[in-house]
mmCIF file of the N, C-alpha and C atoms, coordinates in Angstrom:
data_MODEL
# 
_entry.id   MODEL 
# 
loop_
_atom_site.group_PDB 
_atom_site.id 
_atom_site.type_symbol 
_atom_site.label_atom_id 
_atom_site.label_alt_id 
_atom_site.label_comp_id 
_atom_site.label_asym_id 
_atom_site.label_entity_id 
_atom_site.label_seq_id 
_atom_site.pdbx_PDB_ins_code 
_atom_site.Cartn_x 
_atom_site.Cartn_y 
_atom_site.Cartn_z 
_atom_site.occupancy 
_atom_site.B_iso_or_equiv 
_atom_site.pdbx_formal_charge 
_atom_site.auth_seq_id 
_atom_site.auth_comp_id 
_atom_site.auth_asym_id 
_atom_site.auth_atom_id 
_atom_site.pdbx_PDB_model_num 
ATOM 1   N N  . UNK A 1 1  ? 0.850   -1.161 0.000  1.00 0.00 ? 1  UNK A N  1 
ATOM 2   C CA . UNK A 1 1  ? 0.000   0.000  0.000  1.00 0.00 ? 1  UNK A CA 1 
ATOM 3   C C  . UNK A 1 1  ? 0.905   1.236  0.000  1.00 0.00 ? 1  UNK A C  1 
ATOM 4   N N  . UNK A 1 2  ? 0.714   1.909  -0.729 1.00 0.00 ? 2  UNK A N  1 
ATOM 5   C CA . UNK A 1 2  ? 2.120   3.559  -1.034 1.00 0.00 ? 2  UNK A CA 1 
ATOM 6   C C  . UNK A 1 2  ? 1.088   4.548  0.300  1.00 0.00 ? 2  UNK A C  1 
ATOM 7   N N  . UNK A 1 3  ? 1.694   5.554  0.280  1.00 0.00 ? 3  UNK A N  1 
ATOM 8   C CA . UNK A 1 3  ? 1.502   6.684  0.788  1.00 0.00 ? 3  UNK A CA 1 
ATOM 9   C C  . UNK A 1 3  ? -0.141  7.020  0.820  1.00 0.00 ? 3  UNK A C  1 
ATOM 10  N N  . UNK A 1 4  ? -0.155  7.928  -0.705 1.00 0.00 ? 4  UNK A N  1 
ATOM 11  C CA . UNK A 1 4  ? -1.593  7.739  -1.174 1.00 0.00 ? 4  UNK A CA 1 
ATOM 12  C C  . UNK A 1 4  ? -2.786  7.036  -0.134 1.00 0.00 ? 4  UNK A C  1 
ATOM 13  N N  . UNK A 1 5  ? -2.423  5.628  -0.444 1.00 0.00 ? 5  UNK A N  1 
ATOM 14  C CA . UNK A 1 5  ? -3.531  4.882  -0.430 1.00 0.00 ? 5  UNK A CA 1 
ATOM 15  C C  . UNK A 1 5  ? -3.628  4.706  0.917  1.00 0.00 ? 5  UNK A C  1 
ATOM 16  N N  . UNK A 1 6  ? -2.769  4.965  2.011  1.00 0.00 ? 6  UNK A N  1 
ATOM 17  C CA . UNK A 1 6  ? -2.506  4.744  3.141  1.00 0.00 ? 6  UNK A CA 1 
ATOM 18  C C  . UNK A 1 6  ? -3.654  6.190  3.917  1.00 0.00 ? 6  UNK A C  1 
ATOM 19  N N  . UNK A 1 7  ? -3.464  7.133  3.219  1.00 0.00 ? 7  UNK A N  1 
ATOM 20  C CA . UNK A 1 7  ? -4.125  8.276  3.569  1.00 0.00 ? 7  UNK A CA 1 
ATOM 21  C C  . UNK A 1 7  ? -5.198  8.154  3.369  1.00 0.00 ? 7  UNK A C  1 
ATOM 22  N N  . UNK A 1 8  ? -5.367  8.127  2.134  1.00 0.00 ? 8  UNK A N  1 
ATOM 23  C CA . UNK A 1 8  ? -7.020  8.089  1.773  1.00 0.00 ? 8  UNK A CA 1 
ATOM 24  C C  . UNK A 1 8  ? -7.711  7.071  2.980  1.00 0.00 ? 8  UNK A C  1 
ATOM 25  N N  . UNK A 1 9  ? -7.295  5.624  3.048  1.00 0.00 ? 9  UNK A N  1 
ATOM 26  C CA . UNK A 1 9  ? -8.020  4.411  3.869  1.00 0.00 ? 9  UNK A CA 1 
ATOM 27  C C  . UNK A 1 9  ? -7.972  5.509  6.178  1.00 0.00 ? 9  UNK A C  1 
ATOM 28  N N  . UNK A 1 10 ? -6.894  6.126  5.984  1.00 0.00 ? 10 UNK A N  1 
ATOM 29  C CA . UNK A 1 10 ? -6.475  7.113  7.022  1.00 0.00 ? 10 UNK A CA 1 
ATOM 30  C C  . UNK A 1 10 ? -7.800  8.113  7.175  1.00 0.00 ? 10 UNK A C  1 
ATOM 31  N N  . UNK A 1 11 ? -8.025  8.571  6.431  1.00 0.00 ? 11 UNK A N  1 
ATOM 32  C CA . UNK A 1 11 ? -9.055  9.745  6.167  1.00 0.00 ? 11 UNK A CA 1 
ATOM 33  C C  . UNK A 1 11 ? -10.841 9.357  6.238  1.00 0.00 ? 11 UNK A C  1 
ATOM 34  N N  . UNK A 1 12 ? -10.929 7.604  5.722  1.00 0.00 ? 12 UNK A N  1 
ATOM 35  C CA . UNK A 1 12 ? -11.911 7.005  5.672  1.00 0.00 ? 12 UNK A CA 1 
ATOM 36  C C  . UNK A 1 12 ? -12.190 6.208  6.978  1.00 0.00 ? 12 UNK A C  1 
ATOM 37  N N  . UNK A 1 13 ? -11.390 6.051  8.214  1.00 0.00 ? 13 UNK A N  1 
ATOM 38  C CA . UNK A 1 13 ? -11.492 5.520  9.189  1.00 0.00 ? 13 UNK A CA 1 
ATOM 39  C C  . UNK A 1 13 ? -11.720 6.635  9.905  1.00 0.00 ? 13 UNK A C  1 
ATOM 40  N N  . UNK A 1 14 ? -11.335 7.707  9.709  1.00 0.00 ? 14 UNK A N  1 
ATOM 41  C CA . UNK A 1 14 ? -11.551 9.023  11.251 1.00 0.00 ? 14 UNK A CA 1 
ATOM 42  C C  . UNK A 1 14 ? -12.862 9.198  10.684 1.00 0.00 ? 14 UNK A C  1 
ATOM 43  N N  . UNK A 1 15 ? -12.984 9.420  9.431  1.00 0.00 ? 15 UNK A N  1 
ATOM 44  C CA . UNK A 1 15 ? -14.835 9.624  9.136  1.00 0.00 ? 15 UNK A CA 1 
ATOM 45  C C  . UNK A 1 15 ? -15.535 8.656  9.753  1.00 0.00 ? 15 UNK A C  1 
ATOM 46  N N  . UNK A 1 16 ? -15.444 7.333  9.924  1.00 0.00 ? 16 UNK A N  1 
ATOM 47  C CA . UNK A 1 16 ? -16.169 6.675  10.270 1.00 0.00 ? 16 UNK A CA 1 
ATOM 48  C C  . UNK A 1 16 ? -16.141 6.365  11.958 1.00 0.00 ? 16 UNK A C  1 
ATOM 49  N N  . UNK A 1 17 ? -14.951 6.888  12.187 1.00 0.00 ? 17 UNK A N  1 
ATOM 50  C CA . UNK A 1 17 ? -14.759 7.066  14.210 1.00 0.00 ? 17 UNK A CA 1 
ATOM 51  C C  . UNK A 1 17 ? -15.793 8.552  14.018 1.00 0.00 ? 17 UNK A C  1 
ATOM 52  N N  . UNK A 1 18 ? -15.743 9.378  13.265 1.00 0.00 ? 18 UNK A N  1 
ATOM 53  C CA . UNK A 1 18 ? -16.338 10.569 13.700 1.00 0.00 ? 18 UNK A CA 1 
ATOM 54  C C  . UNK A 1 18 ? -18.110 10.242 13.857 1.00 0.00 ? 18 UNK A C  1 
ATOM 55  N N  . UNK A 1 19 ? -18.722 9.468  12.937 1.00 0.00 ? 19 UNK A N  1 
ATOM 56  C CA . UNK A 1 19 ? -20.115 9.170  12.434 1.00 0.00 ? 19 UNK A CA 1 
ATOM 57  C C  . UNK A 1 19 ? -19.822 8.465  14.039 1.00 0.00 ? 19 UNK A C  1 
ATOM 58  N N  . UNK A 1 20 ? -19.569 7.541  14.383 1.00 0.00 ? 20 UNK A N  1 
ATOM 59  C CA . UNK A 1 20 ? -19.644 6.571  15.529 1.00 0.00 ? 20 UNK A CA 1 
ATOM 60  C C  . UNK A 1 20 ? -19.637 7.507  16.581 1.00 0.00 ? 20 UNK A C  1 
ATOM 61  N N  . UNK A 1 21 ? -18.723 8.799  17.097 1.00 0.00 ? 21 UNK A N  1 
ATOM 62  C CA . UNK A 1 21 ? -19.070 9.384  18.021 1.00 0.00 ? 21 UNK A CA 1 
ATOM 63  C C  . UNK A 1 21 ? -20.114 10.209 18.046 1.00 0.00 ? 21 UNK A C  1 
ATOM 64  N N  . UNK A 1 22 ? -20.909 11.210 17.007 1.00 0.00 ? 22 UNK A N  1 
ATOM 65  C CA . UNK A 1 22 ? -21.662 11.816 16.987 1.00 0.00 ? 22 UNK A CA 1 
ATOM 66  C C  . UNK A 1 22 ? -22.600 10.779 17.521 1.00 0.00 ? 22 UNK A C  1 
ATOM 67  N N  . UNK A 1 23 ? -22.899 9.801  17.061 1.00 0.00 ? 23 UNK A N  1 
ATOM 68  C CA . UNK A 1 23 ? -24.223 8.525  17.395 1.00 0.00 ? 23 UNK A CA 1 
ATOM 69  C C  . UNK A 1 23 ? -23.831 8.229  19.020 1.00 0.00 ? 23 UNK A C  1 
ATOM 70  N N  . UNK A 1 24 ? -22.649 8.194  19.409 1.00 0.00 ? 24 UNK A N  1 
ATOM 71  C CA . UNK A 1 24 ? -22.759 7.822  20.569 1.00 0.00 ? 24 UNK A CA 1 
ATOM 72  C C  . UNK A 1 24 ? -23.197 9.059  21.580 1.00 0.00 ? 24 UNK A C  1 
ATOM 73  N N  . UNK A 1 25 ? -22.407 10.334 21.192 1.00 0.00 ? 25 UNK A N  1 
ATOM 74  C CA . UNK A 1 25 ? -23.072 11.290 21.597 1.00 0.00 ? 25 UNK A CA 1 
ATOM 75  C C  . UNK A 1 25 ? -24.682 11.575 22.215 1.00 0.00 ? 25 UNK A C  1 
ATOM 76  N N  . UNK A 1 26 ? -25.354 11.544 20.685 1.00 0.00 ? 26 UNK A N  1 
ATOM 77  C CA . UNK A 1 26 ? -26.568 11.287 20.769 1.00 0.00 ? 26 UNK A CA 1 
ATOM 78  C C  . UNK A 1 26 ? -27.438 10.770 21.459 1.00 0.00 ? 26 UNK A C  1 
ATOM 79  N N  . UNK A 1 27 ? -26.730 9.670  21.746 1.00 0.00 ? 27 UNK A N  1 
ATOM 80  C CA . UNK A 1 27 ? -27.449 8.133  22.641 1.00 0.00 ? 27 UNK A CA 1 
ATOM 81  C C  . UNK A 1 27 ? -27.369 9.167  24.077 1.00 0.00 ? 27 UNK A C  1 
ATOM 82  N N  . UNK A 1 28 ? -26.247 9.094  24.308 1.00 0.00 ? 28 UNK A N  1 
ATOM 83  C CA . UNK A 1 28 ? -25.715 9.908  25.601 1.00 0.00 ? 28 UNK A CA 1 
ATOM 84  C C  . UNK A 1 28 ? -26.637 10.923 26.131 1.00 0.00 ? 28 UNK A C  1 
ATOM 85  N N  . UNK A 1 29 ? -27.153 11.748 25.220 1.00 0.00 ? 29 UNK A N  1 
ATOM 86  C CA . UNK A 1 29 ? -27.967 12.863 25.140 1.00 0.00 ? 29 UNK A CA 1 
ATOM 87  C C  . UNK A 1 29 ? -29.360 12.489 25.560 1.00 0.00 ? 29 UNK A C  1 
ATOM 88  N N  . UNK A 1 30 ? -30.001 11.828 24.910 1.00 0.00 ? 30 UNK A N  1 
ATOM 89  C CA . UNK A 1 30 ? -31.388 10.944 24.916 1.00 0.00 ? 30 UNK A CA 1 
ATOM 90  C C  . UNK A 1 30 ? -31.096 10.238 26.335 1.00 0.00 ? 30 UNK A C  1 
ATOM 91  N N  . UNK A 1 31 ? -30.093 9.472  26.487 1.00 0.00 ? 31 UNK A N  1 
ATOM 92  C CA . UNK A 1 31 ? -30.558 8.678  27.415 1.00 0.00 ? 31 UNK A CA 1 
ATOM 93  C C  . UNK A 1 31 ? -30.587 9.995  28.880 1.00 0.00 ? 31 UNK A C  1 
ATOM 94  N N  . UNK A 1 32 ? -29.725 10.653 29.128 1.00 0.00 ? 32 UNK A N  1 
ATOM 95  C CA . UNK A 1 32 ? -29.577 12.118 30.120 1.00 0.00 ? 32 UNK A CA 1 
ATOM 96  C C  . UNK A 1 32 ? -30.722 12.373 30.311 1.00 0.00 ? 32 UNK A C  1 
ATOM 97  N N  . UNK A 1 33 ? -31.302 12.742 29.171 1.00 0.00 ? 33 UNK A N  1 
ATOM 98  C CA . UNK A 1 33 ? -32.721 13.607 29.155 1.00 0.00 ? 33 UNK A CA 1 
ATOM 99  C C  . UNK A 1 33 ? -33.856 12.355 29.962 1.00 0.00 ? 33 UNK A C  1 
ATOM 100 N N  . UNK A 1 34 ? -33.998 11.606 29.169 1.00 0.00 ? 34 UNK A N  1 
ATOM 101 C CA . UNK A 1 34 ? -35.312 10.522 30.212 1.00 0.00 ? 34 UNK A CA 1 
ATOM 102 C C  . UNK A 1 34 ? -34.499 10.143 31.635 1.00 0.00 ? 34 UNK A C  1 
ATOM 103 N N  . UNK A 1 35 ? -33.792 10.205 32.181 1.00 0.00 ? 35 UNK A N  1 
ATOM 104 C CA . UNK A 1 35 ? -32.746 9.718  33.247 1.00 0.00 ? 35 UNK A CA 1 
ATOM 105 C C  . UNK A 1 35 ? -33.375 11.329 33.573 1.00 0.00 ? 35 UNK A C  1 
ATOM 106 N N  . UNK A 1 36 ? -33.179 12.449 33.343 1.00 0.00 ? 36 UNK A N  1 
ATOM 107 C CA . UNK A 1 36 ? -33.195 13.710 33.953 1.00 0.00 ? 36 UNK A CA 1 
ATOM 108 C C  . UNK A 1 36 ? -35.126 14.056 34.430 1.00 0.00 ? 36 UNK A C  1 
ATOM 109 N N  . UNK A 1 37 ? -35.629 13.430 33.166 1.00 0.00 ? 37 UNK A N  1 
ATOM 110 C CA . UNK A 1 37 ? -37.003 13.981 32.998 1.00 0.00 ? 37 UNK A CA 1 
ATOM 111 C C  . UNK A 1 37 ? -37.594 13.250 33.849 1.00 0.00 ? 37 UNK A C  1 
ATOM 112 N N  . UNK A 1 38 ? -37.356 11.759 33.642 1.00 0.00 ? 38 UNK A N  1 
ATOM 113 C CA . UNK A 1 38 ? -38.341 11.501 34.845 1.00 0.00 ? 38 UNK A CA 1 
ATOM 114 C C  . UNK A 1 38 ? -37.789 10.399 35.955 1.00 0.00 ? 38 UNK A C  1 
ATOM 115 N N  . UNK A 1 39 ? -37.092 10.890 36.702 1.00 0.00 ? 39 UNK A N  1 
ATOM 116 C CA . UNK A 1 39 ? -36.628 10.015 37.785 1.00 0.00 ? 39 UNK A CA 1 
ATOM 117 C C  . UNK A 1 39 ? -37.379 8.898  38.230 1.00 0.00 ? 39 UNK A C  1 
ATOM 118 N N  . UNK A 1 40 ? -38.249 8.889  38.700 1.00 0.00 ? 40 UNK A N  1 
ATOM 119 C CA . UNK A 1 40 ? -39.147 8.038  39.100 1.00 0.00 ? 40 UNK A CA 1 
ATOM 120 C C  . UNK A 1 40 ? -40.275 7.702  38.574 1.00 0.00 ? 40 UNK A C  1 
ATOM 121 N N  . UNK A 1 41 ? -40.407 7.993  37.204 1.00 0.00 ? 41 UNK A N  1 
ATOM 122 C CA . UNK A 1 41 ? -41.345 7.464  36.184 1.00 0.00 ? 41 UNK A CA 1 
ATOM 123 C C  . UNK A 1 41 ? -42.741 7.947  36.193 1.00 0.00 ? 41 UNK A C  1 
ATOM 124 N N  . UNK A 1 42 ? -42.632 8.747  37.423 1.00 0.00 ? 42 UNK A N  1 
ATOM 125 C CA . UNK A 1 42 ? -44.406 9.315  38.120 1.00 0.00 ? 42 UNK A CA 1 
ATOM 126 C C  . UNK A 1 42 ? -45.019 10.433 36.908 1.00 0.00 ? 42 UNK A C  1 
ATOM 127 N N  . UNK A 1 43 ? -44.084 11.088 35.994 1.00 0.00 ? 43 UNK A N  1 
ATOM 128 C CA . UNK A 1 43 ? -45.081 11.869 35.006 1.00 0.00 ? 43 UNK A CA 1 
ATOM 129 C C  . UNK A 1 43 ? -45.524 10.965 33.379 1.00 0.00 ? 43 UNK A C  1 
ATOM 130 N N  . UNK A 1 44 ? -44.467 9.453  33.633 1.00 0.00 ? 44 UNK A N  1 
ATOM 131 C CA . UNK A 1 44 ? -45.309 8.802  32.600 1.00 0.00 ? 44 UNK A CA 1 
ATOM 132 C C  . UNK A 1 44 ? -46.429 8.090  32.562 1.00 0.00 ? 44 UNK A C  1 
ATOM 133 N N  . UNK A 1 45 ? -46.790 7.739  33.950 1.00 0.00 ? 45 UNK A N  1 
ATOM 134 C CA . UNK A 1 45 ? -47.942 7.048  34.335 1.00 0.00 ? 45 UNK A CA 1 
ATOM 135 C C  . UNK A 1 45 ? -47.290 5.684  34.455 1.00 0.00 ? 45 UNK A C  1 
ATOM 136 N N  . UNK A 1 46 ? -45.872 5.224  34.661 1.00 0.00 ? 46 UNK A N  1 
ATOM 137 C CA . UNK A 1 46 ? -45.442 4.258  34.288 1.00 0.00 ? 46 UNK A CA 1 
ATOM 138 C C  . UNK A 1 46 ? -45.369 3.409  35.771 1.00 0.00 ? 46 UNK A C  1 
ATOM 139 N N  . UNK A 1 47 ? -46.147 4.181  36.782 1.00 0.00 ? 47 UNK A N  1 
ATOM 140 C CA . UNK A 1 47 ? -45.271 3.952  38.329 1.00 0.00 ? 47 UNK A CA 1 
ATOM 141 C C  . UNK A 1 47 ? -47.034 4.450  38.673 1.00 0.00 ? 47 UNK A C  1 
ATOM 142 N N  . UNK A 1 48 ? -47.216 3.509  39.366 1.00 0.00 ? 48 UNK A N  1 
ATOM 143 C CA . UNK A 1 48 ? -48.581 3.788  40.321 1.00 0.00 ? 48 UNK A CA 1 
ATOM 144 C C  . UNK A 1 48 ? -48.391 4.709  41.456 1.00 0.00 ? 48 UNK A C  1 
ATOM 145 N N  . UNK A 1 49 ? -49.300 5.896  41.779 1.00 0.00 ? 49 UNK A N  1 
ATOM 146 C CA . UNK A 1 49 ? -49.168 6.654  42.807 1.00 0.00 ? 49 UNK A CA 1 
ATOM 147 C C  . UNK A 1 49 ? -50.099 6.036  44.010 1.00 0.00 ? 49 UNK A C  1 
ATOM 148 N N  . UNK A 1 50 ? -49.278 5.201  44.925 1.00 0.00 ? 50 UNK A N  1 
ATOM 149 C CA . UNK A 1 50 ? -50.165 5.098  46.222 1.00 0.00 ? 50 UNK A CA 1 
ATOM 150 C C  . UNK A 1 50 ? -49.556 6.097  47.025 1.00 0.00 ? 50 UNK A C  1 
ATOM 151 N N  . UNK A 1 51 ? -50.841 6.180  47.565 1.00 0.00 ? 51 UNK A N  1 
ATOM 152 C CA . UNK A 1 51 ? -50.867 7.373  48.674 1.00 0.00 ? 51 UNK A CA 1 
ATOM 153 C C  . UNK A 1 51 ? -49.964 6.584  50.165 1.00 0.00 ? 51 UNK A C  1 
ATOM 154 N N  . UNK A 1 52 ? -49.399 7.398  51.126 1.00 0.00 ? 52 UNK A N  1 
ATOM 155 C CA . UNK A 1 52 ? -48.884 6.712  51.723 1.00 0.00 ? 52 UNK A CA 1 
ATOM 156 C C  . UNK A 1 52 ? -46.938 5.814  51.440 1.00 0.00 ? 52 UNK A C  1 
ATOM 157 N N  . UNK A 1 53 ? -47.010 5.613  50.017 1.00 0.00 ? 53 UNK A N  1 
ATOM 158 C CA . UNK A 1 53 ? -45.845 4.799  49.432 1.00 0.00 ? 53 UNK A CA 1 
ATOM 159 C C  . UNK A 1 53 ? -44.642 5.619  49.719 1.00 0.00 ? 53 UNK A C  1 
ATOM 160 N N  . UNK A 1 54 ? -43.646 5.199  49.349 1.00 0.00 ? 54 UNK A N  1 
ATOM 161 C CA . UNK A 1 54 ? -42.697 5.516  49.247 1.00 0.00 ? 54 UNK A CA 1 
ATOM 162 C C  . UNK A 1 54 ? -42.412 6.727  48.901 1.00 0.00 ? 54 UNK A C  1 
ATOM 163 N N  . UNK A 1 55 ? -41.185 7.660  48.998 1.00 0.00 ? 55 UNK A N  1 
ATOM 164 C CA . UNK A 1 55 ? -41.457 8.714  48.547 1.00 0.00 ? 55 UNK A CA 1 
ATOM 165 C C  . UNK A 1 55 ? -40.825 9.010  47.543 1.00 0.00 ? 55 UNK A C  1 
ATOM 166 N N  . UNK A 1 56 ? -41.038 9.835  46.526 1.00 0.00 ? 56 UNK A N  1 
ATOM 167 C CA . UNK A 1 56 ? -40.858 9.869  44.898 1.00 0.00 ? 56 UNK A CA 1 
ATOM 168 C C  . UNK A 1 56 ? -39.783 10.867 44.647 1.00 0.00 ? 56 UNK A C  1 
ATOM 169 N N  . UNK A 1 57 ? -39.259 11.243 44.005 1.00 0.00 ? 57 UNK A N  1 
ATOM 170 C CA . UNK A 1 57 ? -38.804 12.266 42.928 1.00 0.00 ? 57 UNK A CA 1 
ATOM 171 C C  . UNK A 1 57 ? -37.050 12.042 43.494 1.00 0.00 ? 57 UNK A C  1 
ATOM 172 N N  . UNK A 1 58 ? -36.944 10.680 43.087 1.00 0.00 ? 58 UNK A N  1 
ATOM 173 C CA . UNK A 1 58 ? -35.404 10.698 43.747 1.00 0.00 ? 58 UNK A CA 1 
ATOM 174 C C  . UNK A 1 58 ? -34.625 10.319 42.220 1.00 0.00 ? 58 UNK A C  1 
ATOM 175 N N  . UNK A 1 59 ? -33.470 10.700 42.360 1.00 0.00 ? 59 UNK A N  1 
ATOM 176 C CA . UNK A 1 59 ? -32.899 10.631 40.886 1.00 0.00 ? 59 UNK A CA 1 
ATOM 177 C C  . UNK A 1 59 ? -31.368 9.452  40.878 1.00 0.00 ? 59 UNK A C  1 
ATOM 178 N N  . UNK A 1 60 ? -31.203 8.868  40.299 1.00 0.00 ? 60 UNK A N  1 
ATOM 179 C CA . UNK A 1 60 ? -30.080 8.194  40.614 1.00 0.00 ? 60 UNK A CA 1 
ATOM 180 C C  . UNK A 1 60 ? -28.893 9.187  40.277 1.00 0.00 ? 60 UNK A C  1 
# 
């Protein structure tokens, strides 16, 4: 493989580390936000509110 071709395949791997971090980024981002938004699941309806229970709005 010469010079050239060494670069070009050079140039085509950081593009493709770069696409891979933006996506991981992303993930990172999304997952923050539901981890941030709803700690304890109580504004998706995903978590039953008994009265009395445990107490809510704790965040890991």
């Amino acid at each position: 493989m010469n010079e050239r071709e060494q670069g070009t395949d050079m140039k085509r791997k950081m593009t493709e580390l770069q696409t891979q971090v933006e996506d991981l980024k992303a993930l990172v981002n999304t997952l923050l936000s539901v981890i941030c938004e709803e700690p304890d699941a109580e504004h998706s309806g995903a978590a039953p509110n008994l009265a009395g229970g445990p107490s809510t709005s704790y965040c890991m």
